[in-house]
C-alpha positions as CSV (number, residue, x, y, z in Angstrom):
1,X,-7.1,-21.3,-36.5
2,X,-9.6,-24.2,-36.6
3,X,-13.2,-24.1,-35.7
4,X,-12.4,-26.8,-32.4
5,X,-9.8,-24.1,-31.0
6,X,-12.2,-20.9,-31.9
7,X,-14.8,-22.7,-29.7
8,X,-12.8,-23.3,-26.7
9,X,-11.4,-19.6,-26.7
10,X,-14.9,-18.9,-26.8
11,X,-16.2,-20.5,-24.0
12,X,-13.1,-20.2,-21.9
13,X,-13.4,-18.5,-18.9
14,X,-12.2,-15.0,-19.3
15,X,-12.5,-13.3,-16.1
16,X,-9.3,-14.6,-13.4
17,X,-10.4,-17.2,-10.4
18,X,-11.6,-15.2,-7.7
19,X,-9.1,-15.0,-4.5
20,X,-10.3,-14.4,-0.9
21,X,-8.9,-11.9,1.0
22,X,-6.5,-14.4,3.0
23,X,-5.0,-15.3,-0.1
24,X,-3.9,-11.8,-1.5
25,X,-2.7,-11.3,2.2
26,X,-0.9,-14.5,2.3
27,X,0.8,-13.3,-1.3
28,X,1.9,-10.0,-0.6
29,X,3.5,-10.9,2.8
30,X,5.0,-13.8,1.1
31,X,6.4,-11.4,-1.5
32,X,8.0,-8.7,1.3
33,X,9.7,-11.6,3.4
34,X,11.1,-13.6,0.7
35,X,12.4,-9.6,-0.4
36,X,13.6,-9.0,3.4
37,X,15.2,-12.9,3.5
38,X,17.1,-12.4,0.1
39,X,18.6,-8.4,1.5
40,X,19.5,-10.1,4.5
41,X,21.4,-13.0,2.5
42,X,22.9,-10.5,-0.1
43,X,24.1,-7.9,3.4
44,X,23.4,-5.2,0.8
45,X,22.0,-2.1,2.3
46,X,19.9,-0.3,-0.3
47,X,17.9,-3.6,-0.9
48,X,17.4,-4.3,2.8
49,X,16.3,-0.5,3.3
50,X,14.0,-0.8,0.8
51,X,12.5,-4.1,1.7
52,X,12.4,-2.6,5.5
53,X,10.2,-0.1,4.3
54,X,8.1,-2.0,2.3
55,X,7.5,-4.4,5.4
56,X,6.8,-1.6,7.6
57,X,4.4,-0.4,5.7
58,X,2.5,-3.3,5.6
59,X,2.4,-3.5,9.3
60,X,0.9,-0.4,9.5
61,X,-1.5,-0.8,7.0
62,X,-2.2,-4.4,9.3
63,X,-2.6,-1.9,12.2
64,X,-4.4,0.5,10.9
65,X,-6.9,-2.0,9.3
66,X,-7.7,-3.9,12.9
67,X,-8.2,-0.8,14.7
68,X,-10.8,-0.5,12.1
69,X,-14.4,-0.7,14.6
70,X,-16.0,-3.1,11.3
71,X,-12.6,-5.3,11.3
72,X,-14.2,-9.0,11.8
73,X,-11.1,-10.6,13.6
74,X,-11.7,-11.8,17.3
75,X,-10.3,-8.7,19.7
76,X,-8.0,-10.3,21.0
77,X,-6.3,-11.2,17.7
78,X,-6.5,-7.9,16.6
79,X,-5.1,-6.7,19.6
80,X,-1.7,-9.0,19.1
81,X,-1.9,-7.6,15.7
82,X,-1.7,-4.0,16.7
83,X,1.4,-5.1,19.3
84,X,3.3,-6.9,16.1
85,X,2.8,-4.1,14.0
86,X,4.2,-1.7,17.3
87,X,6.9,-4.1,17.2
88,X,7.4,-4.0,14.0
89,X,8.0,-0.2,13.8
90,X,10.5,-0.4,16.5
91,X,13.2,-2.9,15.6
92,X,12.9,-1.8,12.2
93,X,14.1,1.0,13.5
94,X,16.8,-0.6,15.2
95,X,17.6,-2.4,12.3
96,X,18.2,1.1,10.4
97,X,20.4,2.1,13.3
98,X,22.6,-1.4,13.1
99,X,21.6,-1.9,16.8
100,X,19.4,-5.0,15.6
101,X,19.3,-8.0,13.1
102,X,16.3,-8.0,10.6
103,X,15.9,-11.6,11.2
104,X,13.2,-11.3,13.7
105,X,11.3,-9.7,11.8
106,X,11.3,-12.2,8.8
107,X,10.5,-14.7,11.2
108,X,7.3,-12.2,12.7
109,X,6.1,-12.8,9.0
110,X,6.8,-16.5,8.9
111,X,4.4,-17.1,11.6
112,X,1.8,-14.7,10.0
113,X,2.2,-17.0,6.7
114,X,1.8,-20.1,9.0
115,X,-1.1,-18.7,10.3
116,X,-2.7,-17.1,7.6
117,X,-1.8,-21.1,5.6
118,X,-3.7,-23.1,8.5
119,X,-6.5,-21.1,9.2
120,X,-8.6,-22.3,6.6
121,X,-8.9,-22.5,2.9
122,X,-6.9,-20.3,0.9
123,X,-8.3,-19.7,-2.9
């Protein structure tokens, strides 16, 4: 290794960009709906169980964090939050049953992503 590439590991940044909170939400509903989209394309069940699950949890964790009394969203987007996540939890459970196609809920997260995209800067 030569003294010019020494210096530049050494004054490289070492610590990872930092990410807003919109961002990592943005990534790990990307990462659940492009795992519901592909179960739904394959019309495999274990993969479209397991990707069910994974998005329901996240809509509860959504709930759970805008009934939070310190959550900084405006109320009313909070509450349509809290009714997508009730949604949610019910046709997913249709969905289990085969009463319901998953597709609406992929598209539920495609609108988050929208919104989550336009709402201002994402770093």
């Amino acid at each position: 290794m030569n003294v010019i590439n020494m210096a530049q590991r050494a004054y490289a940044p070492t610590a990872a960009p930092t990410r807003s909170n919109r961002s990592i939400e943005y990534d790990v509903i990307a990462r659940i709906t492009y795992r519901l989209k592909k179960a739904i394309e394959k019309k495999d069940l274990g993969p479209l169980l397991e990707a069910l699950h994974e998005n329901r949890k996240l809509w509860r964790t959504l709930a759970l964090n805008v009934s939070q009394p310190d959550n900084g969203l405006p109320e009313e987007l909070r509450a349509r939050l809290y009714y997508l996540s009730e949604f949610t939890n019910h046709h997913t459970s249709e969905v289990i049953r085969n009463k319901m196609s998953a597709i609406p809920l992929v598209e539920v997260n495609t609108a988050i992503l929208r919104g989550l995209k336009t709402e201002g800067a994402m770093r």
